[in-house]
C-alpha positions, 0 to 999 in steps of 0.5 A: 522475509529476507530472502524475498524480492523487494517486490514479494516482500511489498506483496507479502505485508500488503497481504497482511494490510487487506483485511483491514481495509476489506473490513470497512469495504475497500481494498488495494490493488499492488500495482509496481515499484517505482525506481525510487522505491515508491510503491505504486498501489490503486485503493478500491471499493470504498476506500478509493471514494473516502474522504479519507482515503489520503489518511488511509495510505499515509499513516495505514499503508505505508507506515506498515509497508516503511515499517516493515520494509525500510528501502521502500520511501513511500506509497502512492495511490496511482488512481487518486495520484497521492 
């Protein structure tokens, strides 16, 4: 992965992060990166009406994406705007 974009690299492990949410009926939409490193995503389906959708993104989303990728400083749902 380390010949990738910052941008593919972010793609790339939201890709491995779907299929999770798809198995409770949501799923997120990659949106951009801001220029803070702050990526921009939009959940869907169930995951952007649960109560605990704010839980999903912090400790889900973007502890995989942070883990992952360590310049990327956080996650946040344009919809829900957290």
């Amino acid at each position: 992965m380390e010949n990738l974009s910052l941008e593919e690299k972010v793609k790339a492990v939201i890709q491995q992060i779907r299929p999770y949410l798809q198995q409770d009926g949501g799923d997120i939409q990659y949106i951009g990166i801001t220029e803070d490193n702050i990526v921009e995503v939009k959940l869907q389906g169930a995951c952007g009406t649960c109560p605990h959708a704010k839980i999903t993104l912090k400790s889900g989303v973007e502890a995989t994406i942070k883990k992952h990728i360590p310049e990327i400083k956080g996650v946040m749902d344009v919809a829900l705007g957290f």
